[in-house]
C-alpha positions in Angstrom: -17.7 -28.9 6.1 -19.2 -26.7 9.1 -22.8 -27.9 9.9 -24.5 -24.3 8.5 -23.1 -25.2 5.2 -24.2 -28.4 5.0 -28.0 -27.5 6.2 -27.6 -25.2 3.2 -26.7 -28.0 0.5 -29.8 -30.8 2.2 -31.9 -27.8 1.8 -30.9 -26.8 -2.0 -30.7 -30.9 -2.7 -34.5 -30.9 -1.5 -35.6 -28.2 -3.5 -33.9 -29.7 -6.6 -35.5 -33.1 -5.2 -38.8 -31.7 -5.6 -38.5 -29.9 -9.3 -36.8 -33.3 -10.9 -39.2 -36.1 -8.7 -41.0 -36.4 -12.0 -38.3 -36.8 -13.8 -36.8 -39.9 -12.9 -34.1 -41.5 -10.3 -31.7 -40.5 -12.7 -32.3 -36.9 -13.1 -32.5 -36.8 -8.8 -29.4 -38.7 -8.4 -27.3 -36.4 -11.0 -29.1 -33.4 -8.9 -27.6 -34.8 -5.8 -23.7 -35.2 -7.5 -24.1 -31.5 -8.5 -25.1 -30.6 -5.4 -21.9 -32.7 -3.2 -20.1 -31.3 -6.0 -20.6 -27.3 -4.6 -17.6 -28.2 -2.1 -14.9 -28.6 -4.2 -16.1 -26.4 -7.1 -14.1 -23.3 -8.1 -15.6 -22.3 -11.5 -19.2 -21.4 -10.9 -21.5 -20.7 -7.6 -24.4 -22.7 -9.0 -25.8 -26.2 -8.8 -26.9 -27.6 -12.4 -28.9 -30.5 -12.6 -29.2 -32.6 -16.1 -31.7 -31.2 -18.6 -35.4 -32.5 -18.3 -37.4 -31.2 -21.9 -34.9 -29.1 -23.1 -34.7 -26.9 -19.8 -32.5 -26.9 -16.9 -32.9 -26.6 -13.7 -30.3 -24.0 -12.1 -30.3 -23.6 -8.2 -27.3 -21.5 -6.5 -26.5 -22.2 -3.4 -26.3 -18.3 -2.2 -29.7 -17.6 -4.3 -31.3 -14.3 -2.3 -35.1 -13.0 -2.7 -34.6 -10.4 -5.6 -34.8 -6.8 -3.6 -33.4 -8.2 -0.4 -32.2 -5.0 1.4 -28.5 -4.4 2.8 -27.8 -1.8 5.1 -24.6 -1.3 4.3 -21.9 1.2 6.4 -19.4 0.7 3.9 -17.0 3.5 2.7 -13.3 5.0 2.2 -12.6 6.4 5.2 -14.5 9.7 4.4 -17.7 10.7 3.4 -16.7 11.6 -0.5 -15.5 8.2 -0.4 -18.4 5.9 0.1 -21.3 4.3 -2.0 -23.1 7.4 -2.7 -22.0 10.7 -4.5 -21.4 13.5 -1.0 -22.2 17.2 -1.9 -18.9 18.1 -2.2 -18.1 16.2 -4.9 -21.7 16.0 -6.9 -22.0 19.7 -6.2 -25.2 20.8 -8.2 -24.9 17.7 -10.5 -21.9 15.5 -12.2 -22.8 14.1 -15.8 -20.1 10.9 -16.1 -19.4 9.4 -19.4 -22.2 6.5 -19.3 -24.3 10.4 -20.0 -25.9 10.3 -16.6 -26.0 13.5 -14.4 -25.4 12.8 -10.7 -26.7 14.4 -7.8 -25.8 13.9 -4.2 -27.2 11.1 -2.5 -27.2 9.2 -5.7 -25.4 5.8 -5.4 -22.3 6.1 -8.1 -22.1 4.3 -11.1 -20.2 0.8 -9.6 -22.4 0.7 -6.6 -25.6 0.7 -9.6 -24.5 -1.8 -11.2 -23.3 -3.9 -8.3 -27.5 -4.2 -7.2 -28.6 -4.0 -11.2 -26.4 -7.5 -11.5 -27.2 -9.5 -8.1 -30.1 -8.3 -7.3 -30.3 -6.8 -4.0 -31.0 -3.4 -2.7 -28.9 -1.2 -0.8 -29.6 1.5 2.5 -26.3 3.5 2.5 -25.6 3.7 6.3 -22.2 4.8 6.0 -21.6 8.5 7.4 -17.9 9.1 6.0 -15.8 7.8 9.3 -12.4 6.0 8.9 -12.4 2.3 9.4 -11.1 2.1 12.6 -13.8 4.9 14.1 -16.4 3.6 11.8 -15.7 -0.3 13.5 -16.5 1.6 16.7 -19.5 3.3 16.0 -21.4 0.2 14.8 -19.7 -2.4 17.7 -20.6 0.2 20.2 -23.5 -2.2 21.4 -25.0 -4.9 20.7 -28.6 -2.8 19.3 -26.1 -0.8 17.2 -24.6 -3.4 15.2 -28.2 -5.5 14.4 -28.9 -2.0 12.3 -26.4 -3.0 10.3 -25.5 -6.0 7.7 -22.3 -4.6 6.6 -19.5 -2.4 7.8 -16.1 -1.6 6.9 -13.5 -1.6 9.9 -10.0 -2.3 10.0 -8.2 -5.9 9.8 -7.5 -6.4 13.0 -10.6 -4.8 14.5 -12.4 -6.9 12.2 -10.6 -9.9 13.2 -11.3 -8.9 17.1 -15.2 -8.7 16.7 -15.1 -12.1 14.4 -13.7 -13.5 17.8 -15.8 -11.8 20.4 -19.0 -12.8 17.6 -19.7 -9.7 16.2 -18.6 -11.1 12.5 -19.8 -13.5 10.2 -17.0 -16.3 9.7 -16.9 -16.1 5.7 -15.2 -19.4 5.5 -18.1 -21.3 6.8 -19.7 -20.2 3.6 -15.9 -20.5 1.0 -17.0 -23.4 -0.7 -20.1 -21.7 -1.9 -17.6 -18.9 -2.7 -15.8 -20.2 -5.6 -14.2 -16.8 -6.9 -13.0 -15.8 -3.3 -11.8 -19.6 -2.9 -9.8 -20.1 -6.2 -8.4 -16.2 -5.3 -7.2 -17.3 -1.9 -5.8 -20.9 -2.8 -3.4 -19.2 -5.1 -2.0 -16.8 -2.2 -1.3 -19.0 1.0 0.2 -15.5 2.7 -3.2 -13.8 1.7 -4.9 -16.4 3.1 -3.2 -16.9 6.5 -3.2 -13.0 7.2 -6.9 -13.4 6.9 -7.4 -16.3 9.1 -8.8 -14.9 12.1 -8.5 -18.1 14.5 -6.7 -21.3 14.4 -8.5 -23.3 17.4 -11.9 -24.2 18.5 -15.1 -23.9 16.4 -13.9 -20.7 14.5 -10.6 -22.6 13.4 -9.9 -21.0 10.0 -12.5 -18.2 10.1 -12.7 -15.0 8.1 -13.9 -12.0 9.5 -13.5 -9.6 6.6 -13.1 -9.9 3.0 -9.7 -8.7 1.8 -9.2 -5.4 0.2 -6.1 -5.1 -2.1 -5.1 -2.4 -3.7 -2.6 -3.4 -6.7 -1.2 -7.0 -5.1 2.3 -8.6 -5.4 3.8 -5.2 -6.9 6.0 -2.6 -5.8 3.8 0.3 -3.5 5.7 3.5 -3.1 9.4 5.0 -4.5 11.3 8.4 -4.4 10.6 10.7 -6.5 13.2 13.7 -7.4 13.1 16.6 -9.7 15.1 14.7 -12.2 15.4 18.2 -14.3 17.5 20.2 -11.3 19.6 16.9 -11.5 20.6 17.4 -14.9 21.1 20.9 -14.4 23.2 20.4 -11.9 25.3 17.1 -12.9 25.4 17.2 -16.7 27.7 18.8 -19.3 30.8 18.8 -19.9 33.4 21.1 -18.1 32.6 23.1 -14.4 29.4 24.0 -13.1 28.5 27.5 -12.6 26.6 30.0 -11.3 26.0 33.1 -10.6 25.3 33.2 -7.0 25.0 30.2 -4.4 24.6 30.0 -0.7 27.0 28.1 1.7 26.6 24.7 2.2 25.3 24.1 6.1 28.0 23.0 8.5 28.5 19.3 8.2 26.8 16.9 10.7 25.9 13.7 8.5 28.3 11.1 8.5 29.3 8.8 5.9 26.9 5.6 5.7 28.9 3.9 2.7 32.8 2.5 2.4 35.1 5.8 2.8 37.7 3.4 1.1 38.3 -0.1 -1.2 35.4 -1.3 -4.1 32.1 -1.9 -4.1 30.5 -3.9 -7.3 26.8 -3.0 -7.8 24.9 -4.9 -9.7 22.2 -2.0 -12.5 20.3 -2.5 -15.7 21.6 -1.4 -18.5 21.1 2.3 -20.1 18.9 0.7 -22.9 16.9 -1.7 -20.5 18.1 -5.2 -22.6 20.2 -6.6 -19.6 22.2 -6.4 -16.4 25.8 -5.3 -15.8 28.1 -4.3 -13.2 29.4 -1.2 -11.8 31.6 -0.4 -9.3 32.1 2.4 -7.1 36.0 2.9 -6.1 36.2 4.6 -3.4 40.4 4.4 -3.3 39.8 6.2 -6.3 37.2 8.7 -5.6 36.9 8.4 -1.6 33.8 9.2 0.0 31.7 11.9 -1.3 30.2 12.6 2.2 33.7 12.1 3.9 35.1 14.6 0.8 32.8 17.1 1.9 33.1 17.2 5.2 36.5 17.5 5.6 36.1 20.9 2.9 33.6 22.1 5.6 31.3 24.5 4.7 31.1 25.6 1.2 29.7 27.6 -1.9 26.5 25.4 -3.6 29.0 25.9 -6.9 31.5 24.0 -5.3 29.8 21.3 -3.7 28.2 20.6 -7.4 31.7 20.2 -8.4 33.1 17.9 -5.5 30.1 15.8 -6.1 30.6 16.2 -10.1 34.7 14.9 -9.7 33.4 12.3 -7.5 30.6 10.4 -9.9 33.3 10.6 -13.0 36.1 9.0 -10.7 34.1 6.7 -8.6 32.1 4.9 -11.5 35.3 5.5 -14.1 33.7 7.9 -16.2 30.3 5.0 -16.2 27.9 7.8 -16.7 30.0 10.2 -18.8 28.7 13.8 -19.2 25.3 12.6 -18.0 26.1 12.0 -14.2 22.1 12.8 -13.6 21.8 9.0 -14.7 23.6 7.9 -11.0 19.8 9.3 -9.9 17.2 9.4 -12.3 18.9 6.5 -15.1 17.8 3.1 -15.7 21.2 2.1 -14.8 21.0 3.9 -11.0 23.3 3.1 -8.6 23.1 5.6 -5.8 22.8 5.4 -2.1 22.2 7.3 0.7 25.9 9.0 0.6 25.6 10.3 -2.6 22.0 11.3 -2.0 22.9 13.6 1.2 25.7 15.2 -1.3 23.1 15.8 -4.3 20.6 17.3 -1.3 23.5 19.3 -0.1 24.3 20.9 -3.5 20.2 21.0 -4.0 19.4 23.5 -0.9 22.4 25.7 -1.9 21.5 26.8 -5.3 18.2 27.8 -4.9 19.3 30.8 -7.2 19.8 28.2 -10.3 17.0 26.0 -9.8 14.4 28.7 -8.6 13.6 31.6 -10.4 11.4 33.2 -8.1 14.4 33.1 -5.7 12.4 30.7 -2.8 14.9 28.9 -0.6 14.8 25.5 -1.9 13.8 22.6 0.0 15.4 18.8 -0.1 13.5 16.2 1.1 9.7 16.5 1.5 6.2 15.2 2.3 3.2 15.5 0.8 1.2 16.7 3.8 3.7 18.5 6.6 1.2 18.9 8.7 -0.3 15.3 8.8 1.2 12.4 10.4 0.1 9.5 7.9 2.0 11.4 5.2 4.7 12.4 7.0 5.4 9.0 8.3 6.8 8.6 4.4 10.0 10.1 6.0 11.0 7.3 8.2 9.7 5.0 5.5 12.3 5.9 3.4 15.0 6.0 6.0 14.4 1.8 5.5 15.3 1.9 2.0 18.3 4.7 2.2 19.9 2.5 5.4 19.1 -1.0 5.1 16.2 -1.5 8.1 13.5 -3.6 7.9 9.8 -3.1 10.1 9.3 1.0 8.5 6.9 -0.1 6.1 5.8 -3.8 7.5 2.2 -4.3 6.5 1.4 -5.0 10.2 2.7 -2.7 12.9 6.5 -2.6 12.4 7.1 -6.4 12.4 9.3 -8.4 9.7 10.8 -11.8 10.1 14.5 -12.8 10.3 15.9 -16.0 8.5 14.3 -18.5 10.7 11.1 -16.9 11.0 11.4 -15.2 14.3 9.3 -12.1 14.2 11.4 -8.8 14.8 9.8 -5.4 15.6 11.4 -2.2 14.5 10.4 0.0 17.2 12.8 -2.9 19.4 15.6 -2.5 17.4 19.2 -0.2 17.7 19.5 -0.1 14.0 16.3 1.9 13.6 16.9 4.4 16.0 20.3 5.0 14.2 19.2 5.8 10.8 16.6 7.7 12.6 19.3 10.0 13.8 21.4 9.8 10.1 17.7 11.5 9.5 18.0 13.9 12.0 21.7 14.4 10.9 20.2 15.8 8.0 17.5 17.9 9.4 20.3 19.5 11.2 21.8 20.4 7.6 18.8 21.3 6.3 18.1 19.1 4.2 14.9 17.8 5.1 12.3 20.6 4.7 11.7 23.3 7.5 8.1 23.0 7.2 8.1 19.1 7.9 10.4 20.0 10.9 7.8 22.7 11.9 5.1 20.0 11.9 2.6 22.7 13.1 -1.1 22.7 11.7 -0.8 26.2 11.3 1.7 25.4 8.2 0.2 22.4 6.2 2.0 22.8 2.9 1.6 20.3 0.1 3.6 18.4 -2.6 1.7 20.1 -5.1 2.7 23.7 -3.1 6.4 22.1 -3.1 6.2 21.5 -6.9 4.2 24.5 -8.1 6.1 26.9 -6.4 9.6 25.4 -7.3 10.8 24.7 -3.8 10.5 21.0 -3.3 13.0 18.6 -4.3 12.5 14.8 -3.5 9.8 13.1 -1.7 8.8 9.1 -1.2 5.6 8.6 -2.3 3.4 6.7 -4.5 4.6 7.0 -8.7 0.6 8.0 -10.2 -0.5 10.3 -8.6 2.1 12.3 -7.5 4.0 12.8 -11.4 0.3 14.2 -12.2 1.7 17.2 -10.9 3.8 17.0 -14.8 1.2 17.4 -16.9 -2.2 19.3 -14.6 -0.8 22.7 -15.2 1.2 22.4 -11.9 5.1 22.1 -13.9 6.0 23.9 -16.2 7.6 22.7 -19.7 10.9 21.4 -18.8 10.4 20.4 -15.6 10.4 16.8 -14.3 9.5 15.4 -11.4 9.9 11.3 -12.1 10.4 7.9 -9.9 14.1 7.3 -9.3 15.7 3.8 -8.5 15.6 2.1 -5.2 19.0 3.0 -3.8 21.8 0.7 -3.2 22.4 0.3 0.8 23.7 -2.6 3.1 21.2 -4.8 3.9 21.8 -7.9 6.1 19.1 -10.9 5.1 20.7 -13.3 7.3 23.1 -15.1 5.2 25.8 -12.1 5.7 25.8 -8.0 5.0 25.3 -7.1 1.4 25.3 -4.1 -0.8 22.0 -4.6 -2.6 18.0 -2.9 -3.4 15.4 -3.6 -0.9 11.8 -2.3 -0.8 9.7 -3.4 2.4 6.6 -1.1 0.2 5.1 -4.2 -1.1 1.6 -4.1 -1.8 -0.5 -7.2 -0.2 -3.4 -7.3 1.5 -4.2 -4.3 3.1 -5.3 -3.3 6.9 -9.1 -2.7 6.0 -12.1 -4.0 4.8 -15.8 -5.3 4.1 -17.0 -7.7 6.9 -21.0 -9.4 7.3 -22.3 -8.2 11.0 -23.6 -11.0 12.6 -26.8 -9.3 14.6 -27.2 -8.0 11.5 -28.6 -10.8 9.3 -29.2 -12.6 12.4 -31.5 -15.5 11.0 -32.0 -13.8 7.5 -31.0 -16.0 5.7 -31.3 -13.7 2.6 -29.4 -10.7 3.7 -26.5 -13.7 4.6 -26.3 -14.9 1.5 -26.9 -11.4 -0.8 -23.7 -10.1 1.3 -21.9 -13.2 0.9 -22.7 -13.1 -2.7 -21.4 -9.4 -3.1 -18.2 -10.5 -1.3 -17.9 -13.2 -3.6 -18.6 -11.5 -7.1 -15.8 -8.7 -6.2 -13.4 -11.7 -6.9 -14.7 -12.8 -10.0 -13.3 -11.7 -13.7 -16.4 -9.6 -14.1 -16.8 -8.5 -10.4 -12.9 -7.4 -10.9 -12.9 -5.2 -13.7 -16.1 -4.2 -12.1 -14.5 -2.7 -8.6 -11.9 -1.1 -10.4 -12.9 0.7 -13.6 -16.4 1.3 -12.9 -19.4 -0.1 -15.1 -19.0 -0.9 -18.9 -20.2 2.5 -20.1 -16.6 3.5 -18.5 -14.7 1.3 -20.2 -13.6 0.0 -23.9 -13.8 -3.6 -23.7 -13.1 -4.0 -27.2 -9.9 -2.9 -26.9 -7.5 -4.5 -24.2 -3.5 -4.2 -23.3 -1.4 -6.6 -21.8 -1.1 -6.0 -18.1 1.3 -8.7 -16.3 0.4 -11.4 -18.5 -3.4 -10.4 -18.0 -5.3 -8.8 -20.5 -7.3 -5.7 -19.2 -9.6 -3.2 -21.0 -8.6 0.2 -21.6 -10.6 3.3 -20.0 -13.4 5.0 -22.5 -11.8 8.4 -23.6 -14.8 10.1 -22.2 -13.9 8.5 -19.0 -10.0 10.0 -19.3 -11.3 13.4 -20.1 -13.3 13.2 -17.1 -10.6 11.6 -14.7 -8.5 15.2 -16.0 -11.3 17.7 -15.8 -12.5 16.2 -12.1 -9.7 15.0 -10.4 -6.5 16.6 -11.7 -5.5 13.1 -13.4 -5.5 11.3 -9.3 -6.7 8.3 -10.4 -7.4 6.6 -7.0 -9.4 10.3 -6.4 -11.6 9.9 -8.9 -12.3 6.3 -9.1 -13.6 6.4 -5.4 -14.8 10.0 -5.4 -16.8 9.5 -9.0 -17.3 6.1 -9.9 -17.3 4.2 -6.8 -15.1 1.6 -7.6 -11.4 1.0 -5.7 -13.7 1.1 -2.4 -12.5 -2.3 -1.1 -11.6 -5.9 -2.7 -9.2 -6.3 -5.0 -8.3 -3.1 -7.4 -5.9 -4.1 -10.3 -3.7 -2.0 -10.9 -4.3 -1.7 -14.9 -5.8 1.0 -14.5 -4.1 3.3 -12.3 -1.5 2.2 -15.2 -2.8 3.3 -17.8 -3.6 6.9 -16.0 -0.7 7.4 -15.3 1.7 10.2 -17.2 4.5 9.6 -20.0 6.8 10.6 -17.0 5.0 8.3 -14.5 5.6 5.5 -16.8 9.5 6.3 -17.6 10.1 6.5 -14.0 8.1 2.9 -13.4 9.4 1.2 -16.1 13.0 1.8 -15.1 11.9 0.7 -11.4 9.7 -2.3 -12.6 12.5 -3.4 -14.9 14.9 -3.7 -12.3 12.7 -5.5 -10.1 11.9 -8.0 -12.9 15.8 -8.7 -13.1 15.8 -9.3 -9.9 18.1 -6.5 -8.6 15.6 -4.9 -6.6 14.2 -7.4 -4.0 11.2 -7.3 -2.0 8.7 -9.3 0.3 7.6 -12.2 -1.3 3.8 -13.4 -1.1 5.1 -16.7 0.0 6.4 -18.6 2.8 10.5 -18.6 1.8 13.3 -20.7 2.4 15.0 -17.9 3.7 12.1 -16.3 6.1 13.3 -12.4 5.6 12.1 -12.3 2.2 8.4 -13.7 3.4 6.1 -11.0 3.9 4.5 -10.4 7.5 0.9 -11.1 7.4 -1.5 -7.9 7.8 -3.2 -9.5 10.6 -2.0 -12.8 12.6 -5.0 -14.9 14.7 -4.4 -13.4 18.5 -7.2 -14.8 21.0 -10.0 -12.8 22.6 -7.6 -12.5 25.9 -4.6 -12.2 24.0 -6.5 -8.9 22.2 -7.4 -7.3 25.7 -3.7 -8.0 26.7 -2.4 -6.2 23.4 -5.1 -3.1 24.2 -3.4 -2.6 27.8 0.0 -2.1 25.8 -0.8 1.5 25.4 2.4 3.0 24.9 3.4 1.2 22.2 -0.3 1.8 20.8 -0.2 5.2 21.2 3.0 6.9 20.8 3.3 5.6 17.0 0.3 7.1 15.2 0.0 8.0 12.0 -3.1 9.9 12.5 -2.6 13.8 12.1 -0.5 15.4 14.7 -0.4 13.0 17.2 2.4 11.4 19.0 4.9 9.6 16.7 8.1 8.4 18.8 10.4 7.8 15.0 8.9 11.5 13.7 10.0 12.9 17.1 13.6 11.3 16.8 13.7 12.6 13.2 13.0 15.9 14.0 14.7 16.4 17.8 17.3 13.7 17.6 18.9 13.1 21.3 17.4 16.4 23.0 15.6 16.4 26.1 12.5 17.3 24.5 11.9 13.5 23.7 12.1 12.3 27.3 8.7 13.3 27.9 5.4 11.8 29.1 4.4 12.0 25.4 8.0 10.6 23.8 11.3 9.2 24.8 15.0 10.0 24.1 16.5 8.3 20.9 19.2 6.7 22.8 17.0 4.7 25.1 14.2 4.2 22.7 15.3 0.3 21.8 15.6 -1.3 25.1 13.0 1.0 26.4 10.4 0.0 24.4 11.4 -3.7 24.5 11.7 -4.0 28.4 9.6 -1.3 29.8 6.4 -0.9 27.2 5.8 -4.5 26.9 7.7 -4.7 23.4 8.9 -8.1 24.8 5.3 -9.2 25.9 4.1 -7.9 22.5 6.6 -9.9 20.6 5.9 -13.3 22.3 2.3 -13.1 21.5 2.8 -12.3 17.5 5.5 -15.1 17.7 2.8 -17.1 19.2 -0.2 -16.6 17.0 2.4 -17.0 14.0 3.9 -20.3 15.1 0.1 -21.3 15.6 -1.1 -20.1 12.1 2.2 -21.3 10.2 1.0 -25.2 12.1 -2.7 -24.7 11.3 -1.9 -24.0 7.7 0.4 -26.5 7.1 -2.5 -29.4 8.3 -5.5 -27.3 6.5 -4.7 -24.9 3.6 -3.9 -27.0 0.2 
């Protein structure tokens, strides 16, 4: 136990000493038992001593004067995001369903009850900057960061300041942390990717507590308009219409067999089991192969091709309902048959919009911002088997033995980068994500309302809102589709099989104690340590993610993953509709103040979500539960590929500095706004000269470039490094 810690327990023994001296060797020697007893404990963050007249004495280990003050610069990356309600969102005054009216400045509901129940008093410092700029602003100097005893930053920032002492190491204080302590011991990957040193004094410290939001379940999926897929693949005889456009030249090239039988493993129609399909392509060829060799063509006919195709490739599987390849429980398709449904999408914008728009195919929510737009390459991991597009550090993943792998390194990205700009050369991904310009920022919810957006890859609630907030019609459906089938290689040999690298785990934020902060204050220490650990217990859970109990109906619960979880008041639904459209993550940080940080079940983004939400997710979740889609386990595997990549691994101070100095690869892969994204570039320009600039570089020297020339290599050898070291210090000290 770290020398702090113990101080703590002599002190609390002494004060217990002094209460029970009257009271017999007895009493004091069953005070000191519960007192060695704090170190192993996991159930409560108390000491109890034996009871002396019908009263016992209570003292807990954290204990804070009541009204201790935090000045706290916590938020959600913007300023209606944070503890208190912002203009914008209180306006002239918000009355919630617990009957109180809001006004801005007012702390929200969670962040009320948070100091009604522990006792502490919170200055908002937070001024609505993103983690990383908002670790900045308080680390800027020393006199900066006293004026504060919490702030949010991101992981590895967080970890970066716990090593240059900026942070309070929270595992000096986890085994007066029970909650956060019995959380952690059940997740050994959770716990590694927050151990933020593995040598010296600080050898198993935590910088910042973890933030999760949903854990150990499946993050984002495609999403089609499953409606214009049963228009156009359903019924019985030929399709037709009235008018059509041509399809584009051809440019993509077949990704799948163009000849023999592939067996895919789907569920069921009804959901009750797994069977096997397979897709003959002596029978049937290749769609995309079919196509091309027809060239150019009416939408009409390429609805056909594709229509012949499905009922001689599965054997007349799907029947007269070939939409079910897509949008069934029993799914199969991959990212040949996709191109061919895009390509018969974009050409009958005449059938499937009334207005007469040009349809688009593949979309993001934001064109004209880079952390939604990076969904594009993300989904180029599922569609063509590489790993690293959606790692939950950098672009990193392991291979079978545990050697770390980084995309942005590797051939196979940069070729399914270019299957992606194959397709932009078709136009099938959407002219205004090719535009990229902030002068034309449309939206998924434009794409939807205005019929002109086909598929995107996003996250399942709050995107099929858009069914029932007035932005479809009746009759239209935009749903989660299955994980498509593509060759993935895990190691033990190439296989045709569903992967998803969109995992949720820990994620790269959070909440961390500044260390000139509390300085010697002993009571801001523990009152922050105490918040910390009450977000992990049972109460402190349903607390940061539904809000207070005036929010909820505890009386009535539903099974959630084997955990039962209350359901939301219907006063708090009617709001979640009239305030936020149905976004459920919106309003919980924008109104209630809860999903801020910690960990967020997802019951209640569950339950928020629409009849079409759920069909889509059920028919994903119940493939994942048979096993046939696979994913990052939360675990250290047999066969390292399927282990998850921690969100941070524990680099040394000089080891940091070194990684800073790798500015190429720092900079020329952001996700923020407009700025330079090497993969978007290569989606969007493909080979041309306009990547080999002082800002990009062309696709075809991308790999080795970036390994050999922007210190990929370098990079690599000191993630390998801090893994190797974790994966040893683990092994010896996490039980």
């Amino acid at each position: 136990m770290k020398k702090r810690v113990l101080k703590r327990l002599m002190a609390v023994c002494a004060a217990a000493l002094v209460t029970l001296s009257a009271c017999g060797d007895s009493a004091i020697d069953d005070a000191i038992k519960s007192a060695e007893s704090v170190n192993n404990s996991t159930e409560s963050s108390v000491i109890e001593s034996t009871e002396q007249g019908g009263e016992q004495v209570v003292v807990d280990p954290l204990a804070f004067k009541e009204g201790t003050v935090l000045r706290m610069a916590c938020g959600y990356n913007n300023a209606k995001t944070g503890l208190r309600f912002d203009a914008d969102v209180a306006k002239e005054g918000v009355t919630l369903a617990d009957g109180i009216t809001y006004h801005t400045g007012d702390f929200k509901p969670t962040w009320v009850e948070v100091q009604k129940t522990l006792g502490f008093t919170i200055e908002d410092k937070y001024e609505g900057d993103k983690d990383v700029d908002n670790f900045t602003k308080w680390t800027a100097d020393a006199g900066t960061l006293a004026s504060v005893d919490m702030f949010s930053g991101s992981a590895s920032q967080l970890q970066q300041g716990g090593a240059a002492g900026q942070v309070v190491n929270i595992a000096e204080y986890l085994d007066m942390m029970p909650n956060l302590k019995a959380f952690l011991a059940d997740k050994p990957i959770v716990r590694m990717a927050l151990t933020g040193s593995v040598e010296g004094d600080d050898a198993g410290a935590i910088y910042a507590s973890p933030y999760f939001d949903g854990l150990d379940d499946i993050e984002k999926m495609p999403l089609m308009r499953a409606d214009w897929v049963v228009t156009l693949l359903d019924g019985d005889g030929e399709f037709t219409a009235a008018s059509s456009d041509k399809t584009a030249k051809p440019v993509y090239q077949p990704y799948m067999p163009t000849s023999g039988k592939v067996e895919i493993e789907v569920v069921k129609a009804d959901g009750s089991g797994v069977e096997k399909v397979t897709k003959n392509y002596d029978a049937a060829g290749n769609i995309v192969a079919n196509m091309n060799a027809k060239g150019s063509m009416s939408g009409v006919e390429a609805v056909n091709m594709l229509r012949t195709y499905i009922d001689q490739a599965y054997n007349g599987y799907y029947g007269t309902t070939r939409s079910n390849l897509f949008i069934g429980q029993n799914a199969a398709w991959d990212a040949d048959e996709m191109v061919a449904l895009l390509r018969c999408v974009v050409s009958n914008s005449a059938t499937l919009n009334a207005n007469g728009t040009k349809v688009q195919g593949l979309f993001s929510r934001e064109e004209a911002n880079n952390s939604r737009r990076a969904d594009i390459y993300r989904i180029a991991g599922i569609l063509f088997g590489v790993r690293g597009l959606e790692s939950r550090q950098d672009f990193l993943y392991f291979d079978k033995d545990g050697k770390l792998h980084d995309a942005r390194t590797e051939e196979a990205t940069y070729a399914a980068l270019l299957r992606m700009n194959d397709m932009v050369k078709e136009g099938l991904i959407s002219a205004d994500f090719v535009a990229s310009s902030t002068d034309v920022n449309t939206k998924s919810d434009n794409y939807l309302k205005d019929d002109f957006g086909f598929m995107s890859y996003d996250y399942n609630q709050t995107q099929t809102i858009f069914n029932e907030n007035g932005t479809l019609q009746d009759g239209e459906k935009y749903m989660a589709v299955m994980i498509p089938v593509a060759r993935w290689n895990d190691g033990t040999g190439e296989k045709f099989m569903r992967f998803t690298e969109s995992w949720r785990s820990a994620k790269p934020g959070g909440w961390a104690i500044s260390k000139p902060g509390v300085g010697d204050d002993e009571d801001k220490l523990h009152a922050a340590l105490k918040l910390i650990d009450y977000a992990y217990s049972e109460e402190g859970h349903i607390l940061m993610s539904y809000g207070p109990a005036a929010f909820r109906d505890d009386a009535n619960t539903f099974d959630f993953y084997g955990e039962q979880m209350p359901h939301i008041s219907a006063k708090n639904y009617e709001d979640l509709w009239k305030l936020a459209k149905g976004n459920y993550t919106n309003y919980a940080r924008q109104y209630l103040g809860s999903t801020l940080s910690f960990n967020k079940t997802q019951a209640f983004e569950m339950e928020c979500t629409t009849a079409v939400g759920k069909e889509g997710l059920k028919n994903v979740t119940t493939a994942i539960s048979y096993g046939l889609i696979k994913h990052p386990e939360l675990s250290l595997e047999s066969n390292m590929w399927y282990t998850i990549v921690p969100t941070v691994l524990p680099t040394s101070e000089t080891d940091n500095d070194t990684l800073k100095g790798y500015t190429e690869l720092s900079g020329s892969f952001s996700t923020n706004k407009l700025e330079n994204n090497i993969l978007l570039n290569v989606i969007i320009r493909g080979t041309t000269a306009e990547n080999n600039t002082a800002t990009g570089i062309a696709a075809s020297q991308a790999a080795s470039t970036i390994m050999n020339d922007w210190h990929g290599k370098q990079y690599l050898a000191i993630k390998q490094q801090a893994w190797e070291s974790l994966k040893d210090y683990a092994a010896a000290n996490f039980k």
